[in-house]
N, C-alpha and C positions, 0 to 999 in steps of 0.2 A: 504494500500500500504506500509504505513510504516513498519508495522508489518511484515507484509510479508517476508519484505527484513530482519527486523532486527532477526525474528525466523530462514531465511534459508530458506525458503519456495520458495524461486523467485529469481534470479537477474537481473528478465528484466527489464529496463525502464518504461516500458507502462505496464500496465495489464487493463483488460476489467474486471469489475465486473457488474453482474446481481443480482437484487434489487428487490422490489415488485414490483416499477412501471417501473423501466427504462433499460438499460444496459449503464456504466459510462465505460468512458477510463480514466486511472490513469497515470499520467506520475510520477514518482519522480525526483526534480533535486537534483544537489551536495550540494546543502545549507540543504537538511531533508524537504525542504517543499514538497508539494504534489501539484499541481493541476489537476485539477478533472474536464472534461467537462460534464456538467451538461445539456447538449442534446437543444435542443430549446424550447424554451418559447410556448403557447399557448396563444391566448388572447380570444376566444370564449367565452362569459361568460357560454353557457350551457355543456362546457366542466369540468366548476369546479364540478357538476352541481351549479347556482345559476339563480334561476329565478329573471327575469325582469322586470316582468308582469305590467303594468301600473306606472313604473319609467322611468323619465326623466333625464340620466344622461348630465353631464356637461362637454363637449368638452374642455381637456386644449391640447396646442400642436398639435400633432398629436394621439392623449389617449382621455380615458374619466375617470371623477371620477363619481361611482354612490350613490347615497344619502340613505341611511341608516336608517330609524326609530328605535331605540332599544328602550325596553320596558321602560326601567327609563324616557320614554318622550325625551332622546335627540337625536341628527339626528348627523351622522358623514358620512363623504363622504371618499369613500376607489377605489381605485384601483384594478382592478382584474386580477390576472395571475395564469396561471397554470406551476409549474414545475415538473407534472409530478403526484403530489400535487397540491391541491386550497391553494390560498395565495388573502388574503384582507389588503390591506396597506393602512394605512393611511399616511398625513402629517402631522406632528407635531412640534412646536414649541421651545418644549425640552425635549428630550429622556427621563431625568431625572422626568420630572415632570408628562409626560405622565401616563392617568391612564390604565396601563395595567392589574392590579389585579381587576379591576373592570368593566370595558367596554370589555376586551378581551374576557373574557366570553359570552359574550352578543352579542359581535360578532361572536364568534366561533359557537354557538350554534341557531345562526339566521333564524327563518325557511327560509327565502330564498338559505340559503344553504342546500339541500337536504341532504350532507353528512359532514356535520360541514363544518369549515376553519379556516385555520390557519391565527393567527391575528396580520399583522406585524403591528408596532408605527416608521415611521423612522424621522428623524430630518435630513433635510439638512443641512449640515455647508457649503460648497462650493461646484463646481460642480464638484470634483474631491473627496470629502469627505461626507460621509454620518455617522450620530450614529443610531443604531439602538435595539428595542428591538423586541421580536415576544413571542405571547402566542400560543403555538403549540396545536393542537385540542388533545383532550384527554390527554393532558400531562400538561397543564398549560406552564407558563411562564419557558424559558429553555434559558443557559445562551449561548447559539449560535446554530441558526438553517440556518443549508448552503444554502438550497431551498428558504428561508424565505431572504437571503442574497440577492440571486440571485434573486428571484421577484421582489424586494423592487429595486434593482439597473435597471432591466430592468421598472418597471417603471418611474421609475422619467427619465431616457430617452426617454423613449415615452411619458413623459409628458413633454419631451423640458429642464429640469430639472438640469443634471446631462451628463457629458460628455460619451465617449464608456469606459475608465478602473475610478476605485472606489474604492477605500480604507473604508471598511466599519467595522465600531469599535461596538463591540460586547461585552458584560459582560466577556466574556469567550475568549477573545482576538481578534486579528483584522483578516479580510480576505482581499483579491482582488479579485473583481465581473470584468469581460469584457465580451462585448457585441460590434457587431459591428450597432444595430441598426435595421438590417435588418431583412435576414433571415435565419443570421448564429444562431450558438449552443454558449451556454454562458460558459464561461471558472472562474473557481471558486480556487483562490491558497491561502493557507493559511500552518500553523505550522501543525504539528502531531505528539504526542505525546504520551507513553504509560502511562497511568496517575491508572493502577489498573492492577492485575492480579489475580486471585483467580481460586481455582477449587470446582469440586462441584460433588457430588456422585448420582451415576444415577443408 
């Protein structure tokens, strides 16, 4: 959206962009941010696809967390949402400390996920504040994933968690996650910026 405007290419407000998975509405305001509705959540878990085949997950809230064996022997319990994208969040204790170079994997490529997932770590600080990191399937650990933003906030409110807007702090800077809870579409605002330009001979 930024781009757009700033190449000349647009001066609408709104633009609708079509993705692999979705079709997004962009608004830009006068401050350069962008936000971006990010369409509605899923919670089906055989929509990520992830099988559930003889697990008992654990009712918190109005959520469930499902319990996780990964092969190093240790068990972690993740949340499941789809944005459009599989997303498996866990809670953690401290963003920092969390092992995402080493458990992300493990989760991303778990055969209960038929087609990997993306591996978010988030830390709650307050219910209007979250830290987060996410190890993106085939990509490893990346320093802001918006979908990974948006899962991670829509669950810790369905896990009773976390209020409907969220300030969520990111390696790669901070976003706002809203959500009304129900069964509206989640609204995603953050900075945008042109951080590279290059061309390339075809």
């Amino acid at each position: 959206m930024r781009f757009v405007h700033d190449k000349g290419l647009s001066d609408k407000p709104v633009l609708k962009v079509e993705t692999v998975n979705n079709l997004l509405e962009l608004r830009l305001a006068a401050d350069g941010r962008v936000t971006v509705d990010m369409n509605r959540p899923v919670f089906d878990p055989a929509a990520l696809p992830f099988d559930g085949a003889g697990l008992q997950p654990r009712a918190v809230g109005g959520f469930q967390m499902w319990p996780l064996a990964l092969p190093d022997g240790s068990t972690v319990e993740v949340a499941l949402v789809s944005m459009g994208n599989p997303h498996a969040v866990q809670i953690v204790a401290d963003v920092d400390r969390a092992p995402v170079a080493s458990v992300g994997p493990l989760v991303e490529t778990h055969a209960r996920f038929a087609r990997k997932v993306n591996a978010g770590f988030m830390q709650i600080v307050d219910r209007r504040r979250i830290r987060l990191r996410v190890h993106e399937r085939d990509a490893g650990e990346t320093l802001a994933c918006g979908t990974g933003a948006c899962a991670a906030v829509v669950a810790g409110i369905r896990l009773g968690l976390l209020d409907g807007s969220v300030e969520v702090e990111t390696r790669g800077g901070p976003l706002r996650v809203e959500w009304d809870g129900s069964g509206g579409t989640v609204l995603m605002t953050g900075p945008a910026e042109t951080v590279f330009e290059g061309s390339i001979e075809l």
